[in-house]
N, C-alpha and C positions, 0 to 999 in steps of 0.2 A: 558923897564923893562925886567927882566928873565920873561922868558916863563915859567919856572921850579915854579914860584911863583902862575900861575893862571892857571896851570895843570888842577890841584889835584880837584878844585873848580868846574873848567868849567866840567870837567866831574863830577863830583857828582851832580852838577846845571841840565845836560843834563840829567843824569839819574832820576832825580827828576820829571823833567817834564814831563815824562813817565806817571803819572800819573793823568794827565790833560785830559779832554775831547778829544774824537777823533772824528774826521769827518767821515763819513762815506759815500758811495761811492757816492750819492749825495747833498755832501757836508752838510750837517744836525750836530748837534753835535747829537753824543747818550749820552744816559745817563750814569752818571760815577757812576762805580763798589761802593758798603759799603763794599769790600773784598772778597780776593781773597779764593779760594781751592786747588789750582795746585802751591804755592809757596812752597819752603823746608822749616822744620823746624827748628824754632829758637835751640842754643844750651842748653842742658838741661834742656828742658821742652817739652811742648804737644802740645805749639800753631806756629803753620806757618806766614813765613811771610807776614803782611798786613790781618791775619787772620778773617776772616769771621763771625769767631763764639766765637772770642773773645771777654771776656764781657769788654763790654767799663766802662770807672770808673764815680762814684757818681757824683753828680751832689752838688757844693756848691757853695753860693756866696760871695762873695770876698767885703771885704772892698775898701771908694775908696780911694787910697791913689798914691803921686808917688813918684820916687826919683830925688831930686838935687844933680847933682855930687859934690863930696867931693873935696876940696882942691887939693890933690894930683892926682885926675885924669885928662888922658887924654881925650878932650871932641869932640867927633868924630862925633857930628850933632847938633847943638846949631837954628836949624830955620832958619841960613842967610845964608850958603853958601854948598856947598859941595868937597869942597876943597880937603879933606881928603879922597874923596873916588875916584876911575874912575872904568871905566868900563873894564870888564877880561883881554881886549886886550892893555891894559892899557894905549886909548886911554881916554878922560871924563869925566866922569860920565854922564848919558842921561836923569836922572829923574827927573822930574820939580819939583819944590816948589810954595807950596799950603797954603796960613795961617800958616807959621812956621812950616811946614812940606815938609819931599820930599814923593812923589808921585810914585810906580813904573806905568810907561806907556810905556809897550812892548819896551825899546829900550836894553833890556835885565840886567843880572845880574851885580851889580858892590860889590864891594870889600875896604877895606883902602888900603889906599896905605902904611903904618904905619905894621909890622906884630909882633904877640903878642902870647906869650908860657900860660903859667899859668898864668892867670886872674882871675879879676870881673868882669862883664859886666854890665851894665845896658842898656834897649832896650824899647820903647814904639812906640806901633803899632795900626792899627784902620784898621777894616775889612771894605767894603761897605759898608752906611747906609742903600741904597735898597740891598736887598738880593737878590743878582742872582747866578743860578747855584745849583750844590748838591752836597755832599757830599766833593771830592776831588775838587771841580770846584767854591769853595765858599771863597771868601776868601784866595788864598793860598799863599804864601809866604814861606820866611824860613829862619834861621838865620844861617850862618854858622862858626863856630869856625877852624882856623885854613885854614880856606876853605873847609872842609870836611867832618863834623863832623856836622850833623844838627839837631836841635832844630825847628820842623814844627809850622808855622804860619798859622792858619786858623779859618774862623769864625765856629765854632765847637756849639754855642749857638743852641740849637734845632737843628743841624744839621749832621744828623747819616752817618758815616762812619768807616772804619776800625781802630781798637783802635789805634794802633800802629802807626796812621797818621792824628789823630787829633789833637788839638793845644797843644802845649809844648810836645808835645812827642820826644822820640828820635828816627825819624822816621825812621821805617820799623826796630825799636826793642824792644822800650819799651813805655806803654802808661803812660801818668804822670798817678798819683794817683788819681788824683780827676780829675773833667773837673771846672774849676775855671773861664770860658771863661765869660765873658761881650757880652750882649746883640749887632749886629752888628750898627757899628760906632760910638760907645763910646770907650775910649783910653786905654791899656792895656799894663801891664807892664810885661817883664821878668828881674829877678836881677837872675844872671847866676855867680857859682865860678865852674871852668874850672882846672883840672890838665892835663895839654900834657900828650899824652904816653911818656914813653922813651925809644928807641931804640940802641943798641951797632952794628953798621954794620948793617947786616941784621935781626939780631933776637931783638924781641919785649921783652923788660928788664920787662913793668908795661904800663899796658894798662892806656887808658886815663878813667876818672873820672869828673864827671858833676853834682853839685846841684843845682838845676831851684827852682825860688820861681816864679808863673805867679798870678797877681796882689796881693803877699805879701802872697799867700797859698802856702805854701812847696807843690812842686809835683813830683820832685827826690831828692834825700838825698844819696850823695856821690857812684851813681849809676856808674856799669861798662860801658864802650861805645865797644861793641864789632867791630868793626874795620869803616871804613871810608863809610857812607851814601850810600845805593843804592835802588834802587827800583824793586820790585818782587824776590831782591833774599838776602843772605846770606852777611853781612857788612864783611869786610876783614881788616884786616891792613896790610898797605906798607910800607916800610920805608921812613920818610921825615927829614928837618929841624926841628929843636925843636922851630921855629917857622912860622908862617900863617897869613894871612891876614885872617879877620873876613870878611864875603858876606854877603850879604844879596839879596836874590831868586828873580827874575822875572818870576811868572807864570804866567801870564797874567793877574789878576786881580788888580785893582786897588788898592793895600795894600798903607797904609799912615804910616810914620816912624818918629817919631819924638825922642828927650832928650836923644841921647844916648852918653854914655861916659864907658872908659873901665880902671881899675889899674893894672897894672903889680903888680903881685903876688910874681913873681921869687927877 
């Protein structure tokens, strides 16, 4: 496959993991940051990236409900196989299936092989039952639109970290609205409608546009995406294809992914 296709991904996936526990110099994990003080500030406002002192959103609980994909979608993990997805180097897919689920287990991030502009998505996920780790270290995962563009997966239930990086946010720029998150390993949904930016050459014509429902509670609503995922610094946009394969994160933890299907919009 083009390499031009799992660029953009693999470096946003690598920049993401940034945020993961670090060993320290006798191999120990230390404990992971609730936010940072030395990140630059978001554009037009007061708070910094991955902010500190950013207040994290309310806390509500979500009805339980999921989605069957409709007719007209294409269905991108149905529980039997993984077909439709491999991994960045666009050899496999490496993630086991588990009870009608795939499982990430460190054999790193995979991708569709299928690539997708303006979308719906639909997405269901399940943190650890046992809770291990804190903060960034719990739960993480991450969904990526276009490859780029991420939407954070993590068990966020009781478990305090920087706003802008707990679950359904648009990580390292905006915190959803509420925290909607499910108690860890019970199953959780995002229904995601996606507008690509659009670019002429080099210059950016209309940035990209995202509204996230996480388990059927609105937590953005037609929100801007200030440029392509990064971590500790400032999201940029580059110029790409007006379409991306959709990722989904391997950060080390054991995230479960099940029912997912996505419609072309365009």
């Amino acid at each position: 496959m083009q390499r031009t296709r799992i660029l953009a991904f693999a470096v946003s996936a690598a920049a993401a993991l940034g945020a993961g526990l670090a060993p320290s110099q006798d191999g120990a994990l230390q404990d992971e940051p609730v936010g940072y003080t030395d990140t630059p500030f978001l554009p037009g406002g007061k708070w910094r990236v991955h902010d500190a002192a950013r207040p994290v959103p309310p806390v509500v609980t979500p009805g339980a409900t999921s989605g069957a994909p409709p007719s007209d979608a294409v269905v991108l993990f149905d529980g039997k196989n993984l077909s439709a997805w491999q991994a960045q180097d666009g050899e496999e897919a490496g993630w086991k299936l588990v009870d009608g689920a795939m499982e990430v287990n460190g054999t790193g991030s995979i991708q569709t092989r299928d690539e997708f502009g303006d979308c719906q998505l639909h997405v269901e996920w399940a943190a650890p039952a046992q809770p291990a780790g804190q903060s960034q270290d719990r739960g993480n995962s991450g969904v990526f639109l276009m490859g780029r563009y991420e939407i954070q997966v993590l068990d966020s239930f009781q478990n305090r970290t920087y706003a802008d990086g707990q679950a359904a946010a648009l990580y390292g720029q905006k915190p959803p609205d509420v925290n909607a998150c499910r108690p860890p390993g019970q199953w959780q949904s995002y229904d995601i409608v996606f507008r690509a930016p659009r670019f002429e050459g080099e210059k950016l014509l209309s940035p990209a546009r995202v509204t996230v429902l996480h388990n059927g509670v609105l937590v953005h609503d037609g929100v801007e995406i200030l440029g392509s995922t990064a971590h500790r610094s400032l999201a940029r946009y580059s110029p790409h294809p007006p379409k991306g394969p959709i990722g989904l994160q391997d950060h080390g933890n054991p995230v479960r992914y099940r029912n997912i299907w996505v419609r072309s919009l365009e």
